[in-house]
PyMOL Python script that loads the backbone (N, CA, C, O; Angstrom):
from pymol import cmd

cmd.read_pdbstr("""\
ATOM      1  N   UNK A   1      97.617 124.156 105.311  1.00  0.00           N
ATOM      2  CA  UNK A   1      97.571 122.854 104.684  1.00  0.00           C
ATOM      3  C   UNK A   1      98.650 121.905 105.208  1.00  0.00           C
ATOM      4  O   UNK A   1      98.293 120.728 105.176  1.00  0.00           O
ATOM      5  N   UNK A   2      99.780 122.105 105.645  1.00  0.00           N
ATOM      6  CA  UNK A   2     100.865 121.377 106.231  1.00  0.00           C
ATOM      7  C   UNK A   2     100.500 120.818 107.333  1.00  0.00           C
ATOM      8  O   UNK A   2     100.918 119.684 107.567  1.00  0.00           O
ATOM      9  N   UNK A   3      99.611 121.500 108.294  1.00  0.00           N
ATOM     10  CA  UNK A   3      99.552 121.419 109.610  1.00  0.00           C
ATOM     11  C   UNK A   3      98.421 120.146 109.310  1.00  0.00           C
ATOM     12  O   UNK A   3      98.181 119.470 110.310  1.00  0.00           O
ATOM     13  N   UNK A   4      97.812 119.805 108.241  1.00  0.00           N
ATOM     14  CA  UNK A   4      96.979 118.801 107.885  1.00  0.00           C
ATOM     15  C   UNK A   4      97.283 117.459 107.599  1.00  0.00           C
ATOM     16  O   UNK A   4      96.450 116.560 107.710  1.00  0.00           O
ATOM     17  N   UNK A   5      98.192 117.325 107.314  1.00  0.00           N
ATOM     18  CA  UNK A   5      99.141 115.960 106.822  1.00  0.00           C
ATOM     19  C   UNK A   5      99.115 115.013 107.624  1.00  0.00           C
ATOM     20  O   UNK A   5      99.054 113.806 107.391  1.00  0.00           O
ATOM     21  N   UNK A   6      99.170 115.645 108.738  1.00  0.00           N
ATOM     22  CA  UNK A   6      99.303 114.237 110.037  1.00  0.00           C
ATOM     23  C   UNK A   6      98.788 113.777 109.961  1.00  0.00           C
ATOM     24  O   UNK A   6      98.911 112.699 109.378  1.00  0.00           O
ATOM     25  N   UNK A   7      97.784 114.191 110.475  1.00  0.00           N
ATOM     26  CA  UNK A   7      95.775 114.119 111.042  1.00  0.00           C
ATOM     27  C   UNK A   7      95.321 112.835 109.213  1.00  0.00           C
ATOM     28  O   UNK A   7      94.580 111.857 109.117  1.00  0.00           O
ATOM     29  N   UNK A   8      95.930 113.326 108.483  1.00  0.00           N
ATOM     30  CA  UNK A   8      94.875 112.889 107.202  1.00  0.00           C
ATOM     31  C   UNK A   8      96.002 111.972 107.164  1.00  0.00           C
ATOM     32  O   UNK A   8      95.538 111.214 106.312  1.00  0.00           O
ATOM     33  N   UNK A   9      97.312 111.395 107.491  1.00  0.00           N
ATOM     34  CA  UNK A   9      97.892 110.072 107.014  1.00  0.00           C
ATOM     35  C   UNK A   9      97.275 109.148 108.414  1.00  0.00           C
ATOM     36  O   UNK A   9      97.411 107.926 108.362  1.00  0.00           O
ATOM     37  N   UNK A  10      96.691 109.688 109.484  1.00  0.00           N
ATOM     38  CA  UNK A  10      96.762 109.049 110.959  1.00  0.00           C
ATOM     39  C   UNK A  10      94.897 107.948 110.088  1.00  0.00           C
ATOM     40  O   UNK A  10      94.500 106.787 109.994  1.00  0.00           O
ATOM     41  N   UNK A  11      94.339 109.611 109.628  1.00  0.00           N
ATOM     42  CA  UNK A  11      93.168 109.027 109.484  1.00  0.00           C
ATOM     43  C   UNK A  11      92.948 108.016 108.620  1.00  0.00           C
ATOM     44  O   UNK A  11      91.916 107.347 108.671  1.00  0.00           O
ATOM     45  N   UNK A  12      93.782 107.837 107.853  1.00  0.00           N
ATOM     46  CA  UNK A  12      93.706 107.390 106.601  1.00  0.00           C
ATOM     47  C   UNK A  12      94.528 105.412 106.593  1.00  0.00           C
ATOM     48  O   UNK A  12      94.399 104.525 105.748  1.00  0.00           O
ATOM     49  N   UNK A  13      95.244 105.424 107.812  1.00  0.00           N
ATOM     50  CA  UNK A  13      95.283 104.136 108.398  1.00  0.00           C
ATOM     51  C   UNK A  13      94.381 103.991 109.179  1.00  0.00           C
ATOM     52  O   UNK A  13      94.952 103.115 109.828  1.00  0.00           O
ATOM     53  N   UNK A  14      93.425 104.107 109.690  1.00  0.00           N
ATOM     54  CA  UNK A  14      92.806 104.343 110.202  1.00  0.00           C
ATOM     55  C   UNK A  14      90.906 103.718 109.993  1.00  0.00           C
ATOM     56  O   UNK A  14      89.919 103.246 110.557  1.00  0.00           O
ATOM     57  N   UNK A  15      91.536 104.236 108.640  1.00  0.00           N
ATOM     58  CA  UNK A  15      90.155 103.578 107.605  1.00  0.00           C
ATOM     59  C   UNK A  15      90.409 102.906 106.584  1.00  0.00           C
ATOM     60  O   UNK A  15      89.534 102.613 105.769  1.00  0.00           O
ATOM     61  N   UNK A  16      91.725 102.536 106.460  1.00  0.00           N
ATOM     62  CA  UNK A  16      92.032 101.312 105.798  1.00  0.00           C
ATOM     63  C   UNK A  16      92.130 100.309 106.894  1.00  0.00           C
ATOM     64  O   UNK A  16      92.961  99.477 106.529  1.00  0.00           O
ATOM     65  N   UNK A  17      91.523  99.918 108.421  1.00  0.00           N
ATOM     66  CA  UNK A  17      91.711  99.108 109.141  1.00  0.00           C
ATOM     67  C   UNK A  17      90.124  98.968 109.554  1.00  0.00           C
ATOM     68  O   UNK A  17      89.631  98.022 110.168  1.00  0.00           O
ATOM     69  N   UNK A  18      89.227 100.508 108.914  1.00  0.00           N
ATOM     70  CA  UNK A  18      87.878  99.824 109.030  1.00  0.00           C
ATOM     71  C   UNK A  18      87.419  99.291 107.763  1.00  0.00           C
ATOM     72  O   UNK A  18      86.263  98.870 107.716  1.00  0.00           O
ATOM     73  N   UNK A  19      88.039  99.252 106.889  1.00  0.00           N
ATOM     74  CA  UNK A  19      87.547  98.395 105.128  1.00  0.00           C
ATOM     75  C   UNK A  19      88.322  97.349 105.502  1.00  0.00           C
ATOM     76  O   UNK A  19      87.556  96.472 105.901  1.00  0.00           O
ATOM     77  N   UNK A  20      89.787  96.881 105.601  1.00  0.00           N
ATOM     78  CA  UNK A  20      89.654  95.346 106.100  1.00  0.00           C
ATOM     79  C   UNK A  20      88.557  94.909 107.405  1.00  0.00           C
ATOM     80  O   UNK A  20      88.082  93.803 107.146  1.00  0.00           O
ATOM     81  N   UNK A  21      88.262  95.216 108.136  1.00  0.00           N
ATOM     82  CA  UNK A  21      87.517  94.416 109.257  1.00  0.00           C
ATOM     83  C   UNK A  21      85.543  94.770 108.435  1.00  0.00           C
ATOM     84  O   UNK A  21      84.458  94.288 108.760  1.00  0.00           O
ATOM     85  N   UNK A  22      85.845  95.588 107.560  1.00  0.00           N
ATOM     86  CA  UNK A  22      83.973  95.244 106.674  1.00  0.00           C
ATOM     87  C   UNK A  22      83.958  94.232 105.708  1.00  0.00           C
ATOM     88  O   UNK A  22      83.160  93.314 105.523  1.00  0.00           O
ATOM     89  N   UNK A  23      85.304  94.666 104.941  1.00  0.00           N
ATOM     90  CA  UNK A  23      85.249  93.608 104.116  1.00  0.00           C
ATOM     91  C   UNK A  23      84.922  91.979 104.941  1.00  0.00           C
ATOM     92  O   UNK A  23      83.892  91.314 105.049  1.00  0.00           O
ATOM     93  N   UNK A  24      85.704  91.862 105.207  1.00  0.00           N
ATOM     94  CA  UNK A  24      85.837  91.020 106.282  1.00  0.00           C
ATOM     95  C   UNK A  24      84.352  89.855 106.802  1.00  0.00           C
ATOM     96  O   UNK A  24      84.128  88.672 106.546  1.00  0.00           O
ATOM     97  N   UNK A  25      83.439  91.100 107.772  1.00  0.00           N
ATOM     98  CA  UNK A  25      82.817  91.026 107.949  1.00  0.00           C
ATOM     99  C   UNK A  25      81.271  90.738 106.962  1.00  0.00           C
ATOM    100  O   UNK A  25      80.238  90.096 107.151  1.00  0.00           O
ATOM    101  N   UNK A  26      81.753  91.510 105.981  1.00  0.00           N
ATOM    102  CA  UNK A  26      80.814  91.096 104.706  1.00  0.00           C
ATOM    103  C   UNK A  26      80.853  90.011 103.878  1.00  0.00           C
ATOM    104  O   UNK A  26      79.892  89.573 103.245  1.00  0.00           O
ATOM    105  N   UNK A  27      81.998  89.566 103.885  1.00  0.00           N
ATOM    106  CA  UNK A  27      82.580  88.586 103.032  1.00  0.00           C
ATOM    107  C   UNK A  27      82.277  87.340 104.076  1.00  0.00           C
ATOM    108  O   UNK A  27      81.962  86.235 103.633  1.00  0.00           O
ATOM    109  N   UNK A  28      82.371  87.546 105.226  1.00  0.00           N
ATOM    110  CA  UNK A  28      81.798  86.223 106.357  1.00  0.00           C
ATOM    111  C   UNK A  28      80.398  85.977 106.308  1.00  0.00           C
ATOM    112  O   UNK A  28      80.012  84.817 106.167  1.00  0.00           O
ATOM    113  N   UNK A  29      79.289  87.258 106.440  1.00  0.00           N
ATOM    114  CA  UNK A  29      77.857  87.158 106.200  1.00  0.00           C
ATOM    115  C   UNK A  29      77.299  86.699 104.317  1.00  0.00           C
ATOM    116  O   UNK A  29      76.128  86.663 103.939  1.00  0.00           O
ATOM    117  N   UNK A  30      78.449  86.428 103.513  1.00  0.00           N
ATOM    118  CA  UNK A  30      78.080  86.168 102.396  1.00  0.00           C
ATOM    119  C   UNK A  30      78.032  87.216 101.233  1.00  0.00           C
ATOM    120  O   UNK A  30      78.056  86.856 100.056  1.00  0.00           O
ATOM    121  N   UNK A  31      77.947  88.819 101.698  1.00  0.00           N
ATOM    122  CA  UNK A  31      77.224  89.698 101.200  1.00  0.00           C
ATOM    123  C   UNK A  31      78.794  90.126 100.178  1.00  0.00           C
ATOM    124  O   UNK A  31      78.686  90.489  99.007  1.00  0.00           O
ATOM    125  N   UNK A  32      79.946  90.014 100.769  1.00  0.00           N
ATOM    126  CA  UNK A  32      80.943  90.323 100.463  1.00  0.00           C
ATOM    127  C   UNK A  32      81.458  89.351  98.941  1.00  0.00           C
ATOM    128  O   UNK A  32      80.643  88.800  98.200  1.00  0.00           O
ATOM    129  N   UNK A  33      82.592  89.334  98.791  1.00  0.00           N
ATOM    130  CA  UNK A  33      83.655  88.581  97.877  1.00  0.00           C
ATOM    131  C   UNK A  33      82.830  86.696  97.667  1.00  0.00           C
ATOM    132  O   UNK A  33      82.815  85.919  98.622  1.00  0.00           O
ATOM    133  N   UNK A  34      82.373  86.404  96.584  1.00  0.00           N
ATOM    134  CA  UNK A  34      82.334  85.465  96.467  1.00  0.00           C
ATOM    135  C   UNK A  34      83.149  84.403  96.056  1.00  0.00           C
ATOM    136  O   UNK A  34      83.226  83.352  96.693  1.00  0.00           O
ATOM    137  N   UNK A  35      83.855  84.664  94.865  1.00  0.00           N
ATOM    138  CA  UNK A  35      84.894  83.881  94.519  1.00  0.00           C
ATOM    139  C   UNK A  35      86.162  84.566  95.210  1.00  0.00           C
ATOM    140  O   UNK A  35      85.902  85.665  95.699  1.00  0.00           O
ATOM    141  N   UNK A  36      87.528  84.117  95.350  1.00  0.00           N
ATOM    142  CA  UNK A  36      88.644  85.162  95.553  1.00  0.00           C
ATOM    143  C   UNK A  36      89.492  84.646  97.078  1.00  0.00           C
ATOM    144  O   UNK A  36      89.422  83.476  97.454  1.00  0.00           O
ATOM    145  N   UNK A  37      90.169  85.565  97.746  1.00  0.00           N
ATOM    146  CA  UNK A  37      90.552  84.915  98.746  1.00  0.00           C
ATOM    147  C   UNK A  37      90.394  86.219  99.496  1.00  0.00           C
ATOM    148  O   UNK A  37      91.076  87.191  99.171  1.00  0.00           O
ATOM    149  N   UNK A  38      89.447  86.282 100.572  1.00  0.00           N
ATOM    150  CA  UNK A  38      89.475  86.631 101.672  1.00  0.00           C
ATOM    151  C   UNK A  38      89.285  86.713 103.382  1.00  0.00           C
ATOM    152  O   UNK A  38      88.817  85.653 103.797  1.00  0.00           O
ATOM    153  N   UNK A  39      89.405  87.192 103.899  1.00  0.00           N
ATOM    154  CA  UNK A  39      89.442  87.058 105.451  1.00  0.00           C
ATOM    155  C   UNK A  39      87.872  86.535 105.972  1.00  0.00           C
ATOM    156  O   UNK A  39      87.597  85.744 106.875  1.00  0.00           O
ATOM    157  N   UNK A  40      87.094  87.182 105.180  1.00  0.00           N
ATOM    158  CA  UNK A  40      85.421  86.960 105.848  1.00  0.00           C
ATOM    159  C   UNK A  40      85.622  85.511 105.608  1.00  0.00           C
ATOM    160  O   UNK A  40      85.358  84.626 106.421  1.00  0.00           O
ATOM    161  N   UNK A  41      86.334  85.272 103.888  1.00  0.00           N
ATOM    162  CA  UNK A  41      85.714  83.559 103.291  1.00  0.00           C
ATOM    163  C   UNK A  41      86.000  82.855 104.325  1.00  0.00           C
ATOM    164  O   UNK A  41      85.138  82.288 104.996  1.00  0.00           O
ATOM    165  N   UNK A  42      88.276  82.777 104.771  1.00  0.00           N
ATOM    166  CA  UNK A  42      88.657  81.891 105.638  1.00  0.00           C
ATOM    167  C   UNK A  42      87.644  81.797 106.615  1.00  0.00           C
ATOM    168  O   UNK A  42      87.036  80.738 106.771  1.00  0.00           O
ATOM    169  N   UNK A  43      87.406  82.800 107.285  1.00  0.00           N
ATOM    170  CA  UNK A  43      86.832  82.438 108.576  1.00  0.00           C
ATOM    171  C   UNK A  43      85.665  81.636 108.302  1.00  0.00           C
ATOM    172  O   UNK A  43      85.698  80.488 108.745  1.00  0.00           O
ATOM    173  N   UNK A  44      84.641  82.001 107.663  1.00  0.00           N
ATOM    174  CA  UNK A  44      83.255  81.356 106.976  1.00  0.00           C
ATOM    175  C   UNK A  44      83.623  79.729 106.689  1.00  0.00           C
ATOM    176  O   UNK A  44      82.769  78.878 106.940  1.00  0.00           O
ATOM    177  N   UNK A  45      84.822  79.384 106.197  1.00  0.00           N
ATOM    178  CA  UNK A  45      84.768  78.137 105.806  1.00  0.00           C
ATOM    179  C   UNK A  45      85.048  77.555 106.862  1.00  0.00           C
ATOM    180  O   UNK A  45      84.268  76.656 107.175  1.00  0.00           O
ATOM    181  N   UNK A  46      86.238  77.828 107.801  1.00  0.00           N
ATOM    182  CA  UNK A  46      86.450  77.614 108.929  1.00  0.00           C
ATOM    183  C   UNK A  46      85.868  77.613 110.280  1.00  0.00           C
ATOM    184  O   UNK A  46      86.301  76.950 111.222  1.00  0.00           O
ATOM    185  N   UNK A  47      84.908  78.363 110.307  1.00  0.00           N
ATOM    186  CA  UNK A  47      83.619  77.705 111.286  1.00  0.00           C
ATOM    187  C   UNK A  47      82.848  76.819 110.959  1.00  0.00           C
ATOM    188  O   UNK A  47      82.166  76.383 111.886  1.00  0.00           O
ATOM    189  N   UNK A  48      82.613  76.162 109.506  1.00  0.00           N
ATOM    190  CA  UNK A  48      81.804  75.482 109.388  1.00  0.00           C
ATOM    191  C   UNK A  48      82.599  74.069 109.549  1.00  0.00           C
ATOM    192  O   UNK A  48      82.007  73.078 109.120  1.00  0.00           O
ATOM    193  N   UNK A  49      83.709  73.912 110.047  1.00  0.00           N
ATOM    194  CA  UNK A  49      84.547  72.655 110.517  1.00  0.00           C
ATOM    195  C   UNK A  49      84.864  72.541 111.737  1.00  0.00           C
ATOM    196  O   UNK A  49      85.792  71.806 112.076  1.00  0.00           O
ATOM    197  N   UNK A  50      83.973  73.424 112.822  1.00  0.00           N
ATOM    198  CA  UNK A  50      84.308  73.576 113.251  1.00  0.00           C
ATOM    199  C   UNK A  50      83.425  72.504 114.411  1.00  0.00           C
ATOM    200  O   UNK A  50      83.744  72.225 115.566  1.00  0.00           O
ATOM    201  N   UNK A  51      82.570  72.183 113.842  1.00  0.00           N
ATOM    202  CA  UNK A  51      81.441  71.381 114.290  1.00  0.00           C
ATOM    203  C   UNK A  51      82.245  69.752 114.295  1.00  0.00           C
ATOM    204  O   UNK A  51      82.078  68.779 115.031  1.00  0.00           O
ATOM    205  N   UNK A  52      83.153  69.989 113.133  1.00  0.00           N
ATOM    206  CA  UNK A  52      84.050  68.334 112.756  1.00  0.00           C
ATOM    207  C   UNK A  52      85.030  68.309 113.865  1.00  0.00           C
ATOM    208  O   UNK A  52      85.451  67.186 114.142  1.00  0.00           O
ATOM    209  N   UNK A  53      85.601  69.549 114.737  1.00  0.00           N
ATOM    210  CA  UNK A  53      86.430  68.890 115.665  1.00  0.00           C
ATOM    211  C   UNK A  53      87.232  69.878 115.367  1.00  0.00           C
ATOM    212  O   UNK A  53      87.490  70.499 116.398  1.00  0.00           O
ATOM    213  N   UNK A  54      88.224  70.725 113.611  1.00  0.00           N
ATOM    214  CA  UNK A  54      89.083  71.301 113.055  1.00  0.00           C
ATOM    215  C   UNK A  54      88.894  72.659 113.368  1.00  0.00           C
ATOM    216  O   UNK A  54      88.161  73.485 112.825  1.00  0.00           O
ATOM    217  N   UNK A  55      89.857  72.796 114.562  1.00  0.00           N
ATOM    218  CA  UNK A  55      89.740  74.569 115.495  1.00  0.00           C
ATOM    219  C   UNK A  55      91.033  75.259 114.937  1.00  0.00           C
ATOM    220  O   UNK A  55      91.266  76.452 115.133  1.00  0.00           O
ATOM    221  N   UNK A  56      91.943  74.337 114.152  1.00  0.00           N
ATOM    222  CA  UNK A  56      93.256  74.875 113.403  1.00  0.00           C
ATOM    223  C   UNK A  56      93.351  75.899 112.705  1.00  0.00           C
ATOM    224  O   UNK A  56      94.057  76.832 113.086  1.00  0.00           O
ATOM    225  N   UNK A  57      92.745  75.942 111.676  1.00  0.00           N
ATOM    226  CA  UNK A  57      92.090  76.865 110.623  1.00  0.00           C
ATOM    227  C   UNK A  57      91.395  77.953 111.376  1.00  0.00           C
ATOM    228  O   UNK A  57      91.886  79.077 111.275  1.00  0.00           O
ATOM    229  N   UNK A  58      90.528  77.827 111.976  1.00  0.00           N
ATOM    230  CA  UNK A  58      89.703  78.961 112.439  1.00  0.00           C
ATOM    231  C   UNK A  58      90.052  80.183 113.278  1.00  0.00           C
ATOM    232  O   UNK A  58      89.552  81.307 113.316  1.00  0.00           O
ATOM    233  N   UNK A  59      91.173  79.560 114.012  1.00  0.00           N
ATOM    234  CA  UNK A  59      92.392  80.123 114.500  1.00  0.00           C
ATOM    235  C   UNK A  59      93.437  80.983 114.350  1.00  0.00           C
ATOM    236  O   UNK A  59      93.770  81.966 115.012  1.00  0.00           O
ATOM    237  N   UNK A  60      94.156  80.198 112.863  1.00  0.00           N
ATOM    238  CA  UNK A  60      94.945  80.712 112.531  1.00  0.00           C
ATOM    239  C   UNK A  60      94.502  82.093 111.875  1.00  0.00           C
ATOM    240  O   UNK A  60      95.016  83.204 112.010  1.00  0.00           O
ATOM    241  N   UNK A  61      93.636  81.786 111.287  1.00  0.00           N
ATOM    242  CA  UNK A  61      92.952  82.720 110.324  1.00  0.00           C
ATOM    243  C   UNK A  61      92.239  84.034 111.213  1.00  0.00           C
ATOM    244  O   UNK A  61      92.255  85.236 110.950  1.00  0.00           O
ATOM    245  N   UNK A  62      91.806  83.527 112.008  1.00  0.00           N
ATOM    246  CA  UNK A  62      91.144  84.484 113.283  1.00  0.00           C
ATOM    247  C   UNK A  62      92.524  85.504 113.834  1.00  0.00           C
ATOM    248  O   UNK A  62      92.494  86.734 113.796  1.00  0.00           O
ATOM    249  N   UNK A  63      93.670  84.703 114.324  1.00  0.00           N
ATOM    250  CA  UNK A  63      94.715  85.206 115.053  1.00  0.00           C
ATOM    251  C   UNK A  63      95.333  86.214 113.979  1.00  0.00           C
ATOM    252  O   UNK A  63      95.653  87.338 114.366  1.00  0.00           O
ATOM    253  N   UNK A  64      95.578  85.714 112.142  1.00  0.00           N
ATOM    254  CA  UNK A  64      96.508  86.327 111.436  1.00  0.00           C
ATOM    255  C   UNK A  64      95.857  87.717 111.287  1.00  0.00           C
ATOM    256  O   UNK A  64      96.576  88.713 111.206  1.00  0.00           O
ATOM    257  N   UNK A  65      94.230  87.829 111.240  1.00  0.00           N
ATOM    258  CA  UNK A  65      93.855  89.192 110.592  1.00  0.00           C
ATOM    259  C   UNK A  65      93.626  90.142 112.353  1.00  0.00           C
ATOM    260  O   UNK A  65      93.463  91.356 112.472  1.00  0.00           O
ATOM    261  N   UNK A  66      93.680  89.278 113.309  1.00  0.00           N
ATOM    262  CA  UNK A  66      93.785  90.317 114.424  1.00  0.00           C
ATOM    263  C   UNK A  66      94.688  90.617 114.658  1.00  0.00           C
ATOM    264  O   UNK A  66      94.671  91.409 115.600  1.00  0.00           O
ATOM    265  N   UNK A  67      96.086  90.304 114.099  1.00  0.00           N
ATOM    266  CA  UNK A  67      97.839  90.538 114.166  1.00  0.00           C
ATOM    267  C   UNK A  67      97.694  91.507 113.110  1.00  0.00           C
ATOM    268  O   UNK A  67      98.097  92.639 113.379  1.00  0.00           O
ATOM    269  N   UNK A  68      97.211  91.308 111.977  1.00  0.00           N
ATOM    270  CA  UNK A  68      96.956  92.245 110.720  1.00  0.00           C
ATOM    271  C   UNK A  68      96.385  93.671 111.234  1.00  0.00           C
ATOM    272  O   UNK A  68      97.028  94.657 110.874  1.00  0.00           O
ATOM    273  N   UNK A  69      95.314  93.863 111.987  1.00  0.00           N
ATOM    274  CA  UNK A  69      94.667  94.549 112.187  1.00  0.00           C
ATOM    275  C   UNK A  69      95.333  95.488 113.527  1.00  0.00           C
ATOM    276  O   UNK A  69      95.093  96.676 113.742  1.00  0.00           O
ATOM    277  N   UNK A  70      96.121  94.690 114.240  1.00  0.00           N
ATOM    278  CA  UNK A  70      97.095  95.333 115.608  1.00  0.00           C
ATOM    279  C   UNK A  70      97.850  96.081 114.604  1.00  0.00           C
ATOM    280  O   UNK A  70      97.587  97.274 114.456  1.00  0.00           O
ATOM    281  N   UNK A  71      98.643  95.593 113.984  1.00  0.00           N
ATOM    282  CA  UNK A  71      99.769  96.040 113.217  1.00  0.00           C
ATOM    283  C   UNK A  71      99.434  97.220 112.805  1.00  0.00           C
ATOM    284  O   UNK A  71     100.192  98.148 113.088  1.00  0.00           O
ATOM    285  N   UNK A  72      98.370  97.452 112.132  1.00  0.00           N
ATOM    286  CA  UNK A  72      98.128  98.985 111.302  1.00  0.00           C
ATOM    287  C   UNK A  72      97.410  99.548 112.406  1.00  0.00           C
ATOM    288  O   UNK A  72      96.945 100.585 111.932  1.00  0.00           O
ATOM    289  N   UNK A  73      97.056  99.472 113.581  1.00  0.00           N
ATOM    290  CA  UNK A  73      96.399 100.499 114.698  1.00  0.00           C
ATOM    291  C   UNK A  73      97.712 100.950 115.568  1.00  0.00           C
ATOM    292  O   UNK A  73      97.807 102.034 116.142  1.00  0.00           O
ATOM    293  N   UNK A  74      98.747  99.877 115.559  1.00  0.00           N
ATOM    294  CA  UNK A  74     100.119 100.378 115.587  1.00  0.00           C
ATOM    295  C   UNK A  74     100.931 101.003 115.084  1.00  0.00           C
ATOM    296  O   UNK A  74     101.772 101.734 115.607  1.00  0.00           O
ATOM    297  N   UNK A  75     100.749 100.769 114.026  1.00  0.00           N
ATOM    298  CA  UNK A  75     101.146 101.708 112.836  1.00  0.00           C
ATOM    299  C   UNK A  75     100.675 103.379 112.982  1.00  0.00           C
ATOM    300  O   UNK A  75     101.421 104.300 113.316  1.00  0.00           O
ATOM    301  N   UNK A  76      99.607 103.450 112.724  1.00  0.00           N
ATOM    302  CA  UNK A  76      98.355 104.939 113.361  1.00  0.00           C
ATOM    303  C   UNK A  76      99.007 105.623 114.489  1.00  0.00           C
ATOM    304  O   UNK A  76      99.420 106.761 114.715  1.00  0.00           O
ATOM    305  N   UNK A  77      98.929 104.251 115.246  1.00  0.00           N
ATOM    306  CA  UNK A  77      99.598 104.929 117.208  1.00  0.00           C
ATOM    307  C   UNK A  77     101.199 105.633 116.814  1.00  0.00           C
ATOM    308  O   UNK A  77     101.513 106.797 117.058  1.00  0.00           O
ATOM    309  N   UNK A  78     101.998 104.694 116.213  1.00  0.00           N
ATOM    310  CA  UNK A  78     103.299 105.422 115.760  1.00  0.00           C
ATOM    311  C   UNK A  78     103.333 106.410 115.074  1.00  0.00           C
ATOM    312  O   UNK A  78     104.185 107.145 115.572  1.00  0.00           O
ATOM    313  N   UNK A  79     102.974 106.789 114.358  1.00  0.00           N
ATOM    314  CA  UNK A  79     102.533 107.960 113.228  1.00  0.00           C
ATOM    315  C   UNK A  79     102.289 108.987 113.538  1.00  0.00           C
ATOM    316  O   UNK A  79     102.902 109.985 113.160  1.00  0.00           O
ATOM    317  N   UNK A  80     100.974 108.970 114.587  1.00  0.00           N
ATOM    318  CA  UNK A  80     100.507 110.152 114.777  1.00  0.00           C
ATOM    319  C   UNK A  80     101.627 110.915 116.285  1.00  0.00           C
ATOM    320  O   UNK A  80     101.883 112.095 116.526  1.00  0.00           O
ATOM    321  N   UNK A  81     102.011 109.774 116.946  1.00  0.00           N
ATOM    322  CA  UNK A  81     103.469 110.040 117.221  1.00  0.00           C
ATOM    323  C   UNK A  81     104.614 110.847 116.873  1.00  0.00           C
ATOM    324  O   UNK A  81     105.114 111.886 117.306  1.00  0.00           O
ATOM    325  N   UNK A  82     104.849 110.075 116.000  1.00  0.00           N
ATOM    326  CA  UNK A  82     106.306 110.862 115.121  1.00  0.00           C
ATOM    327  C   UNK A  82     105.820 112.512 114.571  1.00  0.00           C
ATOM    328  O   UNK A  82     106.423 113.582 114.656  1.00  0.00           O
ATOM    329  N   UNK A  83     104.172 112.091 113.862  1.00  0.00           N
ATOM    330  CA  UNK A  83     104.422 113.321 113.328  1.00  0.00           C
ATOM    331  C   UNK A  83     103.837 114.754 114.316  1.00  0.00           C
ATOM    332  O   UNK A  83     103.859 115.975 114.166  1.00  0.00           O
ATOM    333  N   UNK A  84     103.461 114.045 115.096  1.00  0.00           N
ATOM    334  CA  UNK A  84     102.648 114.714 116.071  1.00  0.00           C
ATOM    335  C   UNK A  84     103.538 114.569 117.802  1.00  0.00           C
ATOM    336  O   UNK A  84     103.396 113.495 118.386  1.00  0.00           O
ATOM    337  N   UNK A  85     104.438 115.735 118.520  1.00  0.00           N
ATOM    338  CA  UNK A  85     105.050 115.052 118.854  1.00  0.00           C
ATOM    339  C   UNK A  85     104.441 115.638 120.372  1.00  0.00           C
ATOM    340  O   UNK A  85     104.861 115.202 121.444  1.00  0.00           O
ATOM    341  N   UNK A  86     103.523 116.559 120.275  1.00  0.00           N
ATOM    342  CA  UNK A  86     102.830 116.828 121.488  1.00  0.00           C
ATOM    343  C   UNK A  86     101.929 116.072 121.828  1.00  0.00           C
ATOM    344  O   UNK A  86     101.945 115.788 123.026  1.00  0.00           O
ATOM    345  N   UNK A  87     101.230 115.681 121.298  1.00  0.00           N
ATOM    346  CA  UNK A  87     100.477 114.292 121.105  1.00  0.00           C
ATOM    347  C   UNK A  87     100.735 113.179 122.328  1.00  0.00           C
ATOM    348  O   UNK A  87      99.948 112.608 123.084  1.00  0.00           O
ATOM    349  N   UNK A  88     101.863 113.138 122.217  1.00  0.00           N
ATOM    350  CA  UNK A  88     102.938 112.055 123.330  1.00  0.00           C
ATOM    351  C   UNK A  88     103.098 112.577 125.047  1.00  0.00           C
ATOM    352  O   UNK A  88     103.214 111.909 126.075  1.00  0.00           O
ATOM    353  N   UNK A  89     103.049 113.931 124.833  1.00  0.00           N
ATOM    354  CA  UNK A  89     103.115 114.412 126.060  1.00  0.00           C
ATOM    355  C   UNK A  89     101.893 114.815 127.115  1.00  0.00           C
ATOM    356  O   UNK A  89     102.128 115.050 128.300  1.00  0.00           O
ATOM    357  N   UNK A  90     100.692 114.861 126.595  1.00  0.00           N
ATOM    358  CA  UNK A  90      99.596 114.993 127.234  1.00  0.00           C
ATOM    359  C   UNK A  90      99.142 113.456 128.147  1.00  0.00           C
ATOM    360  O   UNK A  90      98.109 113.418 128.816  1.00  0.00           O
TER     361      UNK A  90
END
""", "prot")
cmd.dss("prot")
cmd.show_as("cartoon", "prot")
cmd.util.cbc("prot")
cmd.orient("prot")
């Protein structure tokens, strides 16, 4: 059971980086979060201004959840690192 820990904290960022990018994605096709604040909405509202000229928003919002989303696959990459240290040497 010890020898399991890694593997299940590696996996487990892992798939908290595929529920932000569904949510995400669901919440952009409509199917997701209706009221509330999320990543699908920004983007959703923000393409639709995008036709007005306003690429600011769509951007920022685009750039913050792909910095969001680096961050915790970085996070994973470090992790399974530290705890895994053969991992590094292959």
């Amino acid at each position: 059971m010890p020898n399991t820990i890694p593997i299940i904290l590696v996996e487990f960022t892992l798939s908290f980086v595929t529920a932000i990018k569904t949510e995400a994605v669901l919440s952009f096709l409509g199917l997701g979060i209706k009221d509330g604040v999320s990543w699908g909405l920004m983007l959703a509202e923000a393409s639709s201004e995008i036709q007005a000229g306003y690429l600011n928003n769509f951007i920022a919002a685009s750039s913050f959840m792909f910095v969001l989303v680096m961050a915790f696959n970085q996070f994973a990459d470090a992790l399974q690192e530290a705890l895994d240290p053969q991992a590094g040497a292959r």
